[in-house]
N, C-alpha and C positions, 0 to 999 in steps of 0.2 A: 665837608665843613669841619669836621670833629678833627680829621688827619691836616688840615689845614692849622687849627690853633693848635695843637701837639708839635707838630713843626715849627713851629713860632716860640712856642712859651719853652720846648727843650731849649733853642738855641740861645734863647733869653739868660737860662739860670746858670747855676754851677754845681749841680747834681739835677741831669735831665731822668736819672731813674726814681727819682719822686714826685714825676710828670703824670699827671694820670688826668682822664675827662669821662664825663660821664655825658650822657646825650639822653633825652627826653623828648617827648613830642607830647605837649599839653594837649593838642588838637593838631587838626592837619594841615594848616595855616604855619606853624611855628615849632620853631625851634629852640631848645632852649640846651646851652652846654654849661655845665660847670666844673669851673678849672679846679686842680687840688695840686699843692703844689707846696714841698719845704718851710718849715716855717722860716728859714734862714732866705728862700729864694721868693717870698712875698714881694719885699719893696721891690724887686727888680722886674715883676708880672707889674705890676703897678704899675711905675715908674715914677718921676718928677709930677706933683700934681697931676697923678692920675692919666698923665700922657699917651703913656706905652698901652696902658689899659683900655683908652680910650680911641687910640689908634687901630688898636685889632680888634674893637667892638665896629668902628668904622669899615672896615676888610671883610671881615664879618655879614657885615649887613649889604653889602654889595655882592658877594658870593650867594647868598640866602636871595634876596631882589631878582639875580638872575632864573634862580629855580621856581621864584613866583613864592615865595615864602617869607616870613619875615625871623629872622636869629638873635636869640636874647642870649648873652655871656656873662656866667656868675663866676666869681672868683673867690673861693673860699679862704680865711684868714687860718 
């Protein structure tokens, strides 16, 4: 999952070496990633109201579903 949004959110920006995630497992149920990311290449992890962001929160949680887990994605400003 983690190399899954890292592949996403580089191809997203315009400097992918300020790409980084951090992964976490609050409990064994869940998943929890947070993006860190340029402060130049925010809007574009975002997107138009939230689209883009909302999109690969959706990708996300179908990848996570298959493993029997469920995946939360934070996005740091």
């Amino acid at each position: 999952m983690k190399e899954f949004v890292e592949f996403i959110a580089k191809h997203l920006v315009d400097s992918p070496d300020g790409v980084s995630i951090e992964e976490t497992m609050p409990n064994e149920n869940t998943v929890e990633l947070t993006l860190k990311v340029s402060a130049d290449d925010v809007g574009k992890v975002i997107g138009k109201q939230g689209k883009t962001a909302q999109a690969m929160r959706t990708l996300l949680t179908a990848i996570a579903a298959k493993e029997g887990k469920r995946a939360i994605l934070k996005i740091l400003d």
